[in-house]
C-alpha positions as CSV (number, residue, x, y, z in Angstrom):
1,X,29.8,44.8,236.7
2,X,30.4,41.6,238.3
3,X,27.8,39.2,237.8
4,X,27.9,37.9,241.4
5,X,28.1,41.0,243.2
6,X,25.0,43.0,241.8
7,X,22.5,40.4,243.1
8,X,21.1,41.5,246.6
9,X,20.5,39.1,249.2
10,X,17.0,38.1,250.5
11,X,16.3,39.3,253.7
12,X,14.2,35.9,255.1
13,X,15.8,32.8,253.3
14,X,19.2,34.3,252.0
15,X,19.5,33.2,248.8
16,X,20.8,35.6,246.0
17,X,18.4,37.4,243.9
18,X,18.9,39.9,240.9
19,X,18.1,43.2,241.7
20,X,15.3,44.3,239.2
21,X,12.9,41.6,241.6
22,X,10.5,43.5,244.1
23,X,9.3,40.0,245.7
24,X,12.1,36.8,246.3
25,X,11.5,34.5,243.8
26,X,12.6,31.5,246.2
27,X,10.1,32.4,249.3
28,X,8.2,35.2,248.2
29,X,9.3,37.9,250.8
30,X,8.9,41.0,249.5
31,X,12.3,42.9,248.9
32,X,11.3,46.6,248.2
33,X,13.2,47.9,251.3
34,X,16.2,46.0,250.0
35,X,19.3,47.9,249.5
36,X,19.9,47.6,245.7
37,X,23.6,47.9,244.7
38,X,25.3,51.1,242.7
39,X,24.7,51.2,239.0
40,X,27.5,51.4,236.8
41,X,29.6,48.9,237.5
42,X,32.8,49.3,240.1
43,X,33.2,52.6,242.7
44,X,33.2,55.4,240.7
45,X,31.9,54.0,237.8
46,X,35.5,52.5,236.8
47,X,35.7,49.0,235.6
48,X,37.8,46.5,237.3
49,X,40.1,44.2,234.7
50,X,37.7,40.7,235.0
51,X,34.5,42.5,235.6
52,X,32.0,40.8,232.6
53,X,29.2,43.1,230.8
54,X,25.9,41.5,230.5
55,X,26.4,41.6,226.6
56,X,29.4,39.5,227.3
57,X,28.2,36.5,229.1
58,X,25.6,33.8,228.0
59,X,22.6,33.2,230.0
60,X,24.2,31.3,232.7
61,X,26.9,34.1,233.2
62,X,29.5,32.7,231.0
63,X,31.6,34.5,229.0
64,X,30.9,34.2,225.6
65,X,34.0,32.7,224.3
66,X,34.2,30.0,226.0
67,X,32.1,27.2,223.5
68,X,33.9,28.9,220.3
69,X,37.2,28.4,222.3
70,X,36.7,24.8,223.7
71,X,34.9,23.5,220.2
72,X,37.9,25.4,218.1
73,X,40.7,23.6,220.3
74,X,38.7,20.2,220.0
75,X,38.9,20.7,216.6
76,X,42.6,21.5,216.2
77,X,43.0,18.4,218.2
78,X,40.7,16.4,215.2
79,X,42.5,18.5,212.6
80,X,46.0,17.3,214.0
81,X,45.2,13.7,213.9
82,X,43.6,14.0,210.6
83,X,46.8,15.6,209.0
84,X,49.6,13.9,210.8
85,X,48.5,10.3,210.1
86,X,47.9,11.6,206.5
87,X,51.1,13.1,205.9
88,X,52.7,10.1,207.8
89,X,51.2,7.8,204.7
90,X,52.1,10.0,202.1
91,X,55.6,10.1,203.0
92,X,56.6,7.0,203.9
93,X,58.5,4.7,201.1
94,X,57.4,1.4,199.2
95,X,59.4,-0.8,201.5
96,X,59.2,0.9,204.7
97,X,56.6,-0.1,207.5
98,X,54.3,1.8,208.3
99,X,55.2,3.4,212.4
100,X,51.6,2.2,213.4
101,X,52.8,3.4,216.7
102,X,52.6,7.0,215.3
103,X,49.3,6.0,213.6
104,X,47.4,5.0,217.1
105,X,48.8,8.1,219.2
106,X,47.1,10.0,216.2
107,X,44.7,7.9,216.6
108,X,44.1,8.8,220.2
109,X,44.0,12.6,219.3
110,X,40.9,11.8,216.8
111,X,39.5,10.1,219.5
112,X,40.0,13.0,221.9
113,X,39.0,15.8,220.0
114,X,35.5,13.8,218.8
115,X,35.2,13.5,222.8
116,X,35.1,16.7,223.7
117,X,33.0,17.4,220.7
118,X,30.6,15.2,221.8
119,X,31.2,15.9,225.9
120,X,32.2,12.9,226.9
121,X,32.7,12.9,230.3
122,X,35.5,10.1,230.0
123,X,37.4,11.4,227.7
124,X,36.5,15.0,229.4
125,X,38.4,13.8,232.6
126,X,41.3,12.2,230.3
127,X,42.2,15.0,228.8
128,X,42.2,17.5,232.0
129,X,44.2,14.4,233.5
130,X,46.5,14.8,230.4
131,X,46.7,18.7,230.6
132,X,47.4,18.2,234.5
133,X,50.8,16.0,233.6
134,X,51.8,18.2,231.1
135,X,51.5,21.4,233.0
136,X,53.8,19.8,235.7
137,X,56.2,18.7,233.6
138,X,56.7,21.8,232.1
139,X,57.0,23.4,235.1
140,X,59.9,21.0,236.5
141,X,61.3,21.1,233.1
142,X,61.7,24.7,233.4
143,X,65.5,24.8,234.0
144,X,66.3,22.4,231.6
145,X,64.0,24.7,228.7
146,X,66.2,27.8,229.7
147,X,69.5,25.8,229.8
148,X,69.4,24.3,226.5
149,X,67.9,27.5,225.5
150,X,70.7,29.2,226.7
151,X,73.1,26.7,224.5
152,X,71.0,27.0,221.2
153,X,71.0,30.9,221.1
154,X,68.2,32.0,218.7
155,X,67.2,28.6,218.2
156,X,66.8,28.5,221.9
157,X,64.3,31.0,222.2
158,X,61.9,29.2,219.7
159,X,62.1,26.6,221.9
160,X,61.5,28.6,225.2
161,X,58.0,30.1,223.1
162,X,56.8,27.1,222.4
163,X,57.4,25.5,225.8
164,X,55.3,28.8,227.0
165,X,52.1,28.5,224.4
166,X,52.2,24.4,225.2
167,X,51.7,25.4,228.9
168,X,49.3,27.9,228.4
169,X,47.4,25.8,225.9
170,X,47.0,23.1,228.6
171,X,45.6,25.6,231.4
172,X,43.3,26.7,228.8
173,X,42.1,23.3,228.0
174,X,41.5,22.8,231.6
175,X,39.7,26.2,231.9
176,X,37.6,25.1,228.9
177,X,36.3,22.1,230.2
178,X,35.5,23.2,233.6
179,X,33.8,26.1,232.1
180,X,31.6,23.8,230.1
181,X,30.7,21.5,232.8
């Protein structure tokens, strides 16, 4: 059933109004000779493919993923940092310098995973902003991925796979956050 289209409509002021309500709870018009719609979800009692059960969604409709998904990337994204900038100190050498270029771009991953932890609208609207360029990018980079792809062979394909799960990683992110708004 489709959360939005099993409310019925209130006769006097119009606004949307779940079906198990006799009177409207915005005017107080009574709604007993309101049509209700079908039980049972789509005609025929079939299910269409994005069509949410009511033990699916939160209170505000929401599928239930969602806050797992969004805090469980955020804290990849903390994870990352955490890992990179250690393994980037315990394999450097005695007399080399440490790449502190490496060590703030890590930096800035801590900082934007603890951001969306925390809902930071800032760093919120950085991060769709950074999702946004790197969905573009892969899509005019598309040729180039399936022409060195088509040089590498097997290698290629890798490559092709990970190109695909980084673009699909960034329209989730963006989902995510827009879900959680």
């Amino acid at each position: 059933m489709s959360l939005t289209s099993d409310f019925i409509t209130c006769p006097n002021c119009k606004n949307s109004v779940p079906p198990s309500f006799q009177v409207c709870q915005f005017c107080g018009t009574s709604l007993t000779n309101v049509v209700r719609p079908k039980q049972g979800g789509a005609a025929g009692g079939k299910k269409k493919l994005f069509d949410y059960d009511e033990h699916n969604v939160d209170y505000f409709g929401k599928p239930k993923w969602v806050w797992p998904a969004y805090y469980g990337i955020a804290g990849y994204f903390i994870l990352y940092a955490i890992v990179s900038s250690l393994r980037m100190l315990a394999t450097r050498k005695p007399d080399e310098d440490i790449n502190y270029f490496l060590l703030i771009i890590n930096g800035l991953g801590l900082v934007k995973g603890l951001g969306l932890i925390l809902r930071i609208q800032f760093i919120r609207n950085a991060v769709v902003f950074l999702c946004s360029l790197s969905i573009i990018f892969a899509l005019i980079g598309i040729p180039g991925t399936l022409a060195i792809a088509a040089a590498m062979g097997a290698a290629g394909l890798v490559f092709v796979i990970l190109s695909v799960v980084d673009f699909m990683f960034n329209c989730m992110m963006i989902y995510l956050i827009g879900e959680t708004e």
